[in-house]
N, C-alpha and C positions, 0 to 999 in steps of 0.2 A: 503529815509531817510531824514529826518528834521534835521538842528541842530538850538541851539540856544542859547544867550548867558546869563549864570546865573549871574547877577551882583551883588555881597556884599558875594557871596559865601569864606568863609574864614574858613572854618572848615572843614575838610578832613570828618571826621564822619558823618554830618552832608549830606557831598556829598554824602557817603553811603547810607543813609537814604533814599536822595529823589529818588537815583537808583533805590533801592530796593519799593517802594510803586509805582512809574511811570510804573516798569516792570510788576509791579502788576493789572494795569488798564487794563480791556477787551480790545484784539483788538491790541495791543501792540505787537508784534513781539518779538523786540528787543530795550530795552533802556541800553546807558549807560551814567553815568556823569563821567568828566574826572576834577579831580579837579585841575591840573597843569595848562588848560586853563580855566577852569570856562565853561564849554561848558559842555550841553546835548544833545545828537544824540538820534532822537526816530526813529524807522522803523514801519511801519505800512500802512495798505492799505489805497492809495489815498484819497478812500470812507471814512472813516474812520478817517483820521488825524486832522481833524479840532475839532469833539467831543472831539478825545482824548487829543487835544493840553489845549482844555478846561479845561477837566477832572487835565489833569498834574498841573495846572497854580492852580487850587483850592488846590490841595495836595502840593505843596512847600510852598502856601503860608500860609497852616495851617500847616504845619511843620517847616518852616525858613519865617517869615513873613517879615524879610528884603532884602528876596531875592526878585530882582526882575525879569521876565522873556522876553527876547527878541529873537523875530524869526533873525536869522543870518545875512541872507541875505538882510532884510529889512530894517537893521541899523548896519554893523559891527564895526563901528569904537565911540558908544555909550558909553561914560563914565558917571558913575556913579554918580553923584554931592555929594548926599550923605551921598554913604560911604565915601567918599573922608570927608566931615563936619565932618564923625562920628568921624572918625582916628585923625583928629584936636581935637575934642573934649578931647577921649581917652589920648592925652597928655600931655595938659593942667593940666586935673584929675591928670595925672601919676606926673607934678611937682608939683600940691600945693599939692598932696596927701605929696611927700616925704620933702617939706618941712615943712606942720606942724608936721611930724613925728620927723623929725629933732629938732624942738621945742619942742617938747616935753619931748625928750633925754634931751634936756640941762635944760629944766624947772623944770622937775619931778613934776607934783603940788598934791594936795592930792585929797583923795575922797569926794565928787565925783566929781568933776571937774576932773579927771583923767579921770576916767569911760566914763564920756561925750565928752571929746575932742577924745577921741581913738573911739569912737563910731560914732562920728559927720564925721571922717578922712574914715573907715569902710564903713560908705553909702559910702559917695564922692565916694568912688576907688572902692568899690564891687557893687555898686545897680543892673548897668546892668547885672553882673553874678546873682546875685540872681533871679532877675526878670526872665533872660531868663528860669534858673533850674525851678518857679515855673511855667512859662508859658507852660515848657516841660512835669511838672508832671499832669496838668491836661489834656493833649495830650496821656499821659499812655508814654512817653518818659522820662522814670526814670535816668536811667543810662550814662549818659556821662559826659565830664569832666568838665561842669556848677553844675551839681549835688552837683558831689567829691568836690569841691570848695568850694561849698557853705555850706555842712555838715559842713567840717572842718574846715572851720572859726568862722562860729556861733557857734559850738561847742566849737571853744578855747576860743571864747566871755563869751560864760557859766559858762568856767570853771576860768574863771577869766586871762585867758592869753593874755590879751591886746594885750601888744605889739608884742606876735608872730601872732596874727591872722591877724592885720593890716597889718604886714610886709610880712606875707607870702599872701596877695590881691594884694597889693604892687608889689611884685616880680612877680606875676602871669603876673598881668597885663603887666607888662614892658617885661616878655619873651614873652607875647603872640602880643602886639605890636613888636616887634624885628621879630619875628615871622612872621607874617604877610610881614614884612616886606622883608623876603628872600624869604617869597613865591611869594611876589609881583614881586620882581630882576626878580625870575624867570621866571614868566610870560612875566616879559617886553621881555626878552632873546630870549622868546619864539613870544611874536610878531613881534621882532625886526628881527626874521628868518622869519616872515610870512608876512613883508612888503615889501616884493618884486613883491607884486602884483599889477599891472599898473593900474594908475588912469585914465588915458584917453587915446584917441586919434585921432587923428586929421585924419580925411579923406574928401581926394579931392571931391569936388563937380563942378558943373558948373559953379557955383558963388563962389569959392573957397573953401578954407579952413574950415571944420566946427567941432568942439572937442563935441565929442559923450563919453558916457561911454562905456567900451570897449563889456560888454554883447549886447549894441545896435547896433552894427556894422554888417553885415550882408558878409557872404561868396563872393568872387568877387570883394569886394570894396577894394578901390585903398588908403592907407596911406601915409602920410607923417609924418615919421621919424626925428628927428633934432637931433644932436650933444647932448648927455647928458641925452636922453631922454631913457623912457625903450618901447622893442620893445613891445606893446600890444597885440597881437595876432599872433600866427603862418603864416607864409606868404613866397611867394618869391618875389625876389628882379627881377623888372623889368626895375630899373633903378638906378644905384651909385655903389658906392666901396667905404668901410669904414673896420674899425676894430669895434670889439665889443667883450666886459665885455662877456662872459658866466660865469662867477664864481657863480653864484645865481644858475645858472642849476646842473654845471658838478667838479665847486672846485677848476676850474683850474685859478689861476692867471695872465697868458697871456693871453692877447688878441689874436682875431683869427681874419682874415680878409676875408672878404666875398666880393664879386663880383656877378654882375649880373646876375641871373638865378640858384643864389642857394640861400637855404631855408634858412630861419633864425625862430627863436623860439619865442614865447612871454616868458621875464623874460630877453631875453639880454639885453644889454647897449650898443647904439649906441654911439662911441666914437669920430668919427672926421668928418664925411661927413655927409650931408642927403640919408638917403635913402627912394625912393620910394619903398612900398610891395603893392604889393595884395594881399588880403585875403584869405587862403586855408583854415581856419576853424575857427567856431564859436567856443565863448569862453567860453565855457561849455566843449569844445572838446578840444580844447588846451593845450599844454603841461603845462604851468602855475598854468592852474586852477585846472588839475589834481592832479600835485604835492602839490598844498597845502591842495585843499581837501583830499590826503591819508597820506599826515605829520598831518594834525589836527585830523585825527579819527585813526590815528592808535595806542593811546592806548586802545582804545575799544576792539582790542584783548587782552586782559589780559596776561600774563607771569604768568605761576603758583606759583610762590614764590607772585604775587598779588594777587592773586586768594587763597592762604594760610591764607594771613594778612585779608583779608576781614573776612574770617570765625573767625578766630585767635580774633581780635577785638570784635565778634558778641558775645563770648562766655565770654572771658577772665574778662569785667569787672564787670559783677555780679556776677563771681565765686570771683571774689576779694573785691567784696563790705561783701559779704556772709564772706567771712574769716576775715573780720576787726570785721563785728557784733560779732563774738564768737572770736574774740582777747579781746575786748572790755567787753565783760560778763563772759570766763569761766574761766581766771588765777586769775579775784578777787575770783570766787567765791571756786575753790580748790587749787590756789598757795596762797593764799592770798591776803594782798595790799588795797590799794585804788584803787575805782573805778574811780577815777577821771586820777591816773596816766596810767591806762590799756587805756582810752575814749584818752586821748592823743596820745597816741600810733596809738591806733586803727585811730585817723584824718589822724596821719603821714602815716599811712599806705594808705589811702582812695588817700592821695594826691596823692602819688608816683604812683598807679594804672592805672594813663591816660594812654591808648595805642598810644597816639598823634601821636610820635617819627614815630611808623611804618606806620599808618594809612596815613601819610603824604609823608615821604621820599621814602617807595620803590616804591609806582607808578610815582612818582616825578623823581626818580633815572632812569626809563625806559624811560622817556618822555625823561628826559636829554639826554640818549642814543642817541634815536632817532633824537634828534634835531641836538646832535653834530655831527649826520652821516649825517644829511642832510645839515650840511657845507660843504663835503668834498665831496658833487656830489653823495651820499649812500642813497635810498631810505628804510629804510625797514617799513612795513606795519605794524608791532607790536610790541609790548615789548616782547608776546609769540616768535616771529620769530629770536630777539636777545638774551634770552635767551637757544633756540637750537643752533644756530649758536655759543654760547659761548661751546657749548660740543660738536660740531664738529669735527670729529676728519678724514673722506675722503672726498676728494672733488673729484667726476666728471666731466670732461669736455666735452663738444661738441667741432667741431673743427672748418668747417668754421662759421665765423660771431666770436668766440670767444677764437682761440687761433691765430687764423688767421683772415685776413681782412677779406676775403669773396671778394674781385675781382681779376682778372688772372694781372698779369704783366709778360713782357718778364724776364726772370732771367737769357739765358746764350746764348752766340750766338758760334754755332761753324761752321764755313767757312774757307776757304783760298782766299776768296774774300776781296775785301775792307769791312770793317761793314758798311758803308755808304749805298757805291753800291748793299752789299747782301740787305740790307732794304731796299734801294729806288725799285726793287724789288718786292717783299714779299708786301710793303705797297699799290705799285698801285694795285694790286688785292685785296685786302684786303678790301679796301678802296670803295669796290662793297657791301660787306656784314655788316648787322648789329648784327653779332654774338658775345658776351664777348668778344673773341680770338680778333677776327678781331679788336677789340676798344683797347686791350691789344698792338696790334702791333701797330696801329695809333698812340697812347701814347708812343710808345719806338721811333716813327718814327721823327724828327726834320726839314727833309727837304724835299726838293720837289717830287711830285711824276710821274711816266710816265702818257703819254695818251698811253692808251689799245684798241686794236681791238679786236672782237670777243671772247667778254667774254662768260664764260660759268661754271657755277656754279653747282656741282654736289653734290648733296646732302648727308652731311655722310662723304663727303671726301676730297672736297676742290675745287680751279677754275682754269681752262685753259684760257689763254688768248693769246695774238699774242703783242710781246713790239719790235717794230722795225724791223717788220719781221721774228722774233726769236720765236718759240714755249716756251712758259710760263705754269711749274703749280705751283700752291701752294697747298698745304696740307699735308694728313697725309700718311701712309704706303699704304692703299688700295687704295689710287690716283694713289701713283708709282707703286702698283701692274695691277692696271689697265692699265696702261702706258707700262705694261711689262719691268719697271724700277727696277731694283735690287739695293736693302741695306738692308746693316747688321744694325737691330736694337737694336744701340746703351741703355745702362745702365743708364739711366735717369730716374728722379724722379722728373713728369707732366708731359703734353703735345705737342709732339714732332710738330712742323709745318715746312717740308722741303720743300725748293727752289728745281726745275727743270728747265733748260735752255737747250732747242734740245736734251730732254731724258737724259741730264747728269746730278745727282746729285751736286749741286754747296754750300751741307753744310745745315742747321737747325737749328732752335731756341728752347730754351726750355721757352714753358709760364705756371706757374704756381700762384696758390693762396699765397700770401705774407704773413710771419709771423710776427705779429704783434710786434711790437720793444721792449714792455716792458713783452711778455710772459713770457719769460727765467726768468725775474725777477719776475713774479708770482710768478712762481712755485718755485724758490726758497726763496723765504719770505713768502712763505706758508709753507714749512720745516722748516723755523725759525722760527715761532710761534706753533709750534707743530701739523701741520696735518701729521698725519702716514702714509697715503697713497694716490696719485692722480693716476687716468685712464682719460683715453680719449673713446671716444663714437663716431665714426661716419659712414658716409655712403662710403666713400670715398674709395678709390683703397687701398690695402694692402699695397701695397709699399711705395707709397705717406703717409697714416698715420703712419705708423714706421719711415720714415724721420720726420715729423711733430714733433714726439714724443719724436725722440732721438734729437734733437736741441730743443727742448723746457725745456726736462728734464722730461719727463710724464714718471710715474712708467709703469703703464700697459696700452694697447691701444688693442680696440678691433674696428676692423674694417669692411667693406660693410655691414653696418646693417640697414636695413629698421624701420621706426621708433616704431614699435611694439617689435621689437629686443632691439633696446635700451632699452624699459623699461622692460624686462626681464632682460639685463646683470644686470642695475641698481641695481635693488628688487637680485639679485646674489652677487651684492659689498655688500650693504644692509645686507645680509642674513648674511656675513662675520665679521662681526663688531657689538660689541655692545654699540657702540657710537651714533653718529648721521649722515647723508651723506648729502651733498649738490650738487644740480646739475647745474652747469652752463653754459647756452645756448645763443641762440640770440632772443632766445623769442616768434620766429616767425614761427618755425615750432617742433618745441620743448614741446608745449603745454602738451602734456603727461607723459614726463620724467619730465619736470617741477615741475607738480602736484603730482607727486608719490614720490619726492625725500624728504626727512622730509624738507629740506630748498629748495624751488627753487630760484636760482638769475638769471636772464635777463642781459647780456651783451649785449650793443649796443640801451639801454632804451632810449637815447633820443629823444626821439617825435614820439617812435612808440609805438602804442596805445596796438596793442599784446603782449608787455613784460612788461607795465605797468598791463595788465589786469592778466595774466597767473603765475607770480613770484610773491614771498612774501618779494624778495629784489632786486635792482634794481640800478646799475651801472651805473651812466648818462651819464659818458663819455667815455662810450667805452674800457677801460684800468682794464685788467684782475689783474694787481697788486695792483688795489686799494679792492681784495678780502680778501688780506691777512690784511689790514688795519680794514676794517671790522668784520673780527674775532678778529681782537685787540680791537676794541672797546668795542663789545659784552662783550667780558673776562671783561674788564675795567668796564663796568658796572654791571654786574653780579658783579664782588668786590666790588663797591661801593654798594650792595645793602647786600651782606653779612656782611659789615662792619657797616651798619648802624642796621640789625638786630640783629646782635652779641653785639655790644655796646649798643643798647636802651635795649634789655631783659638784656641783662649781668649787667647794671648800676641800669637797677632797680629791678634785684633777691638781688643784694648786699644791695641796699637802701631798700629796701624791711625788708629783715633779720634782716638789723640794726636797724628799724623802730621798727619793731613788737616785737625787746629785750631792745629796750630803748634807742639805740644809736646814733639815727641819730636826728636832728630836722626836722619841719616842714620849715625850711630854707632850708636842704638838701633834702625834699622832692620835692621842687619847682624843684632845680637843673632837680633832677632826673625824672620831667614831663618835663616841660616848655625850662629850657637849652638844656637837652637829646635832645627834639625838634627840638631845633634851631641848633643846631650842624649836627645835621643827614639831615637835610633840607639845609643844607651851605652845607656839603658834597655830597649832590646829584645832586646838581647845578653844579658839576664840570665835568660833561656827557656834557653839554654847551659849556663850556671854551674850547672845541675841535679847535685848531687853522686850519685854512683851508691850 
């Protein structure tokens, strides 16, 4: 998949247009244009993209011949000159227009000098809308809102209504610059979230220092990092200790502090030391470049309420131009009247017909979604995936990697030795093996350890060893059975690891997988936004996931289930509900409950390529209660998108009505396109304003 960028694109419809005819080129897979960012993505085979890039570049520019076309990659950061002239221009027109209007209020002069100065005011401020509507009608591109403009101004010119035809260009124009202009905000919003992508970086050489762009950098090469800078590429640190920004990844405000010989991501902010990395992956493959390339194309999955307005728009306004022509001919010709006041009418009505308002705001409303989650560390891959997630009503859990950490820690020590003395211990034997357990106990351990004789490690069940002369085991029950050592085993929930000392039991630790700090509050601000029902899913021992469950809060927990099991329970929770289910994993071995769950979300997404690849939503850091935030937003944006379709039809079935019985003017028609517009395009921008 290709993307690239459309510059001068400013018409929602217009985007439609060249979607539809690019989709339509042999060879074409899949195209979509996204007009929030001005971006077209085509898919298409290798062989193949270069004709069709051609093909596409002739059909935009015979349909929007000021757009112009640019491959992505090969200039993203290309500003338009311009449209940028044209927009100056446009406002220029927009004041002398409204001051010789103004003059002409106070003047009032006769005819024809009337006639001519409201005519002369008419080019000035309409030319480019006329032009563009004729340039459209010899295209066979009748119908859009250059058209409706341009009928019902020249028509109120005919019928002698000056001063409404000039004023309602006037108006047009000044909503459609205002216009423009929120859509513009919103775009910046929208880069200003996608300029978190690192311009350089600086790697060691033998003759020092050399700032490469970061695609040119090659896997194994050695970085230098500086205070303030952003980290370029996925990498580990082989040399410093510093804090660093992850807010750009994961949302989170504090800084986090890294040391030597762990990973750090391309998107962080090194904040106080240098550090050196080495490169673990090109930047194609990096977390970075992922994330922005599935924030910029995920409104190419469409949300059906967008997929509604496309059709909705395709149909609506030549059934509406058709209803003005017989407003216009059939009440003179059996209510009676002037034709001249029904042709009035009928303009009023032509105007208020743009489908602008929707065509603009609800894929705009989804994008905003999207953007606002991806301040707050929330990946999701579509508008479609936000609006399921808005009617979700079970979530699913997995349990290690997402309701739990995923590594063992010691949780409880019971002895009647010293705690020091039973771990120094437990840890010199231990301290042989590179087993989970064994790294769980070195981590509980703080001080020093014996030298051991005659170790001896047995597979399955723990080690002998000789500490001072004294016979040493460590492990589990089949150690001390083998030892012909007797214990009652104790009521614990994990895995038991007992001390031996000359065949006598001297006590046991409990290590288990740690449950993650903000679970409990998952799941309880997932009750508080209205999910009806949470389960747990995993492979785990019976006992162990009924503790998990009942300390977390999990409604139902089904446990030791191999991973073809869970996507049966799932498709059984599923089968229970006729809502929506979401399934929440670590992304990594989860790949089929994932895809089978209407929503899948990946817990633990940071920089693992498996949860970005297999979930349609994606948790950057780790933290299971930023789920419930997530369905708040969905909701929030699904309302903003109701509210702007409710108020754009609803404002103009009324302006509509009042149009077509004589009530309304072509002043209130403008409102009811051009305002309508800008109101629902201000209100869809507030899916952005998401505070991190």
């Amino acid at each position: 998949m290709k993307s690239y960028q459309l510059q001068g694109l400013d018409c929602a419809n217009c985007a439609m247009k060249i979607e539809k005819k690019v989709q339509a080129i042999p060879g074409v897979k899949e195209a979509t244009v996204n007009f929030a960012t001005g971006k077209m993505m085509i898919e298409a085979d290798e062989t193949m993209i270069s004709a069709i890039e051609e093909k596409a570049k002739e059909e935009i520019n015979r349909l929007e011949p000021d757009v112009t076309v640019t491959e992505v990659k090969k200039n993203p950061q290309l500003k338009n000159k311009q449209v940028e002239s044209e927009k100056n221009t446009t406002l220029w027109r927009i004041v002398l227009a409204s001051l010789g209007l103004l003059v002409l209020f106070l003047w009032q002069p006769a005819e024809p000098i009337r006639f001519i100065t409201f005519f002369a005011i008419f080019v000035l401020i309409g030319f480019d809308v006329i032009q563009q509507a004729i340039v459209n009608i010899r295209k066979g591109q009748v119908f859009d809102e250059n058209f409706l403009m341009s009928i019902a101004t020249i028509g109120a010119m005919l019928i002698g209504e000056y001063p409404e035809a000039v004023a309602v260009m006037l108006f047009y124009q000044i909503g459609e610059y205002f216009q423009h202009f929120a859509v513009d905000q919103s775009r910046r919003s929208i880069r200003n979230l996608m300029a978190i992508r690192p311009e350089i970086a600086h790697v060691i050489t033998e003759s020092g220092l050399v700032s490469m762009q970061p695609e040119e950098v090659q896997i194994g090469e050695t970085l230098m990092v500086k205070p303030g800078e952003r980290i370029p590429l996925d990498g580990k640190i082989i040399k410093g200790q510093s804090l660093v920004d992850t807010s750009a990844l994961t949302g989170e405000s504090l800084p986090k502090e890294v040391i030597s010989g762990e990973t750090v991501l391309s998107g962080f902010i090194n904040k106080t030391q240098p550090l050196t990395i080495e490169v673990v992956k090109s930047y194609e493959n990096s977390t970075i470049s992922k994330l922005l390339e599935l924030v910029e194309t995920a409104s190419s999955k469409k949300a059906p309420a967008e997929k509604f307005i496309t059709k909705f728009a395709r149909y609506y306004t030549p059934i509406v131009v058709a209803l003005a022509v017989l407003l216009a001919i059939v009440p003179p010709l059996f209510l009676g009247g002037g034709f001249s006041e029904w042709i009035y009418r009928a303009l009023t009505f032509l105007v208020i017909s743009c489908p602008c308002a929707l065509v603009i705001s609800v894929p705009l409303s989804f994008f905003g979604g999207i953007g606002g989650a991806s301040k707050q560390g929330i990946l999701v891959k579509g508008g479609n995936y936000l609006e399921l997630l808005a009617r979700t009503e079970t979530v699913v859990f997995d349990k290690t990697g997402t309701l739990t950490k995923g590594d063992f820690s010691v949780q409880k020590i019971v002895s009647d030795m010293d705690e020091k003395a039973f771990m120094k211990y437990i840890a010199s034997l231990e301290n042989l093996s590179t087993h989970p357990i064994a790294k769980a106990v070195m981590d509980a351990n703080s001080g020093p350890i014996y030298e051991i004789e005659t170790p001896e490690e047995i597979a399955g069940e723990g080690i002998k060893a000789q500490i001072e002369g004294r016979d040493v085991l460590v492990g589990n029950q089949k150690l001390l059975a083998r030892f012909k050592i007797k214990q009652a085993n104790p009521h614990e929930i994990g895995t038991l690891i007992y001390l031996a000392i000359d065949n006598q039991v001297m006590g046991y630790l409990v290590i288990a997988d740690t449950i993650k700090p903000d679970a409990t509050l998952a799941i309880e601000t997932l009750k508080q936004v209205g999910v009806k029902k949470t389960a747990m899913l995993t492979g785990d021992a019976q006992s162990i996931a009924e503790q998990v469950a009942k300390e977390v809060g999990v409604d139902t927990v089904y446990s030791e289930l191999l991973p073809e099991d869970k996507v049966e329970k799932l498709e059984a929770l599923m089968h229970d509900t006729s809502q929506k289910t979401a399934f929440v994993g670590d992304g990594i071995n989860d790949a089929p409950v994932l895809a089978r769950a209407d929503v899948g979300i990946a817990m633990g997404g940071l920089g693992s390529d498996a949860a970005i690849e297999a979930a349609d939503v994606v948790i950057m850091n780790d933290e299971p209660s930023k789920l419930a935030e997530t369905i708040k937003l969905s909701r929030k944006t699904l309302r903003i998108v109701k509210q702007n379709i409710a108020f754009a039809i609803g404002v103009k079935v009324i302006v509509l009505i009042l149009g077509a019985i004589g009530y309304a003017s072509m002043g209130n028609a403008v409102f009811a396109d051009v305002g309508v517009t800008l109101i629902a395009v201000l209100n869809a921008m507030r899916g952005l304003s998401v505070k991190k």
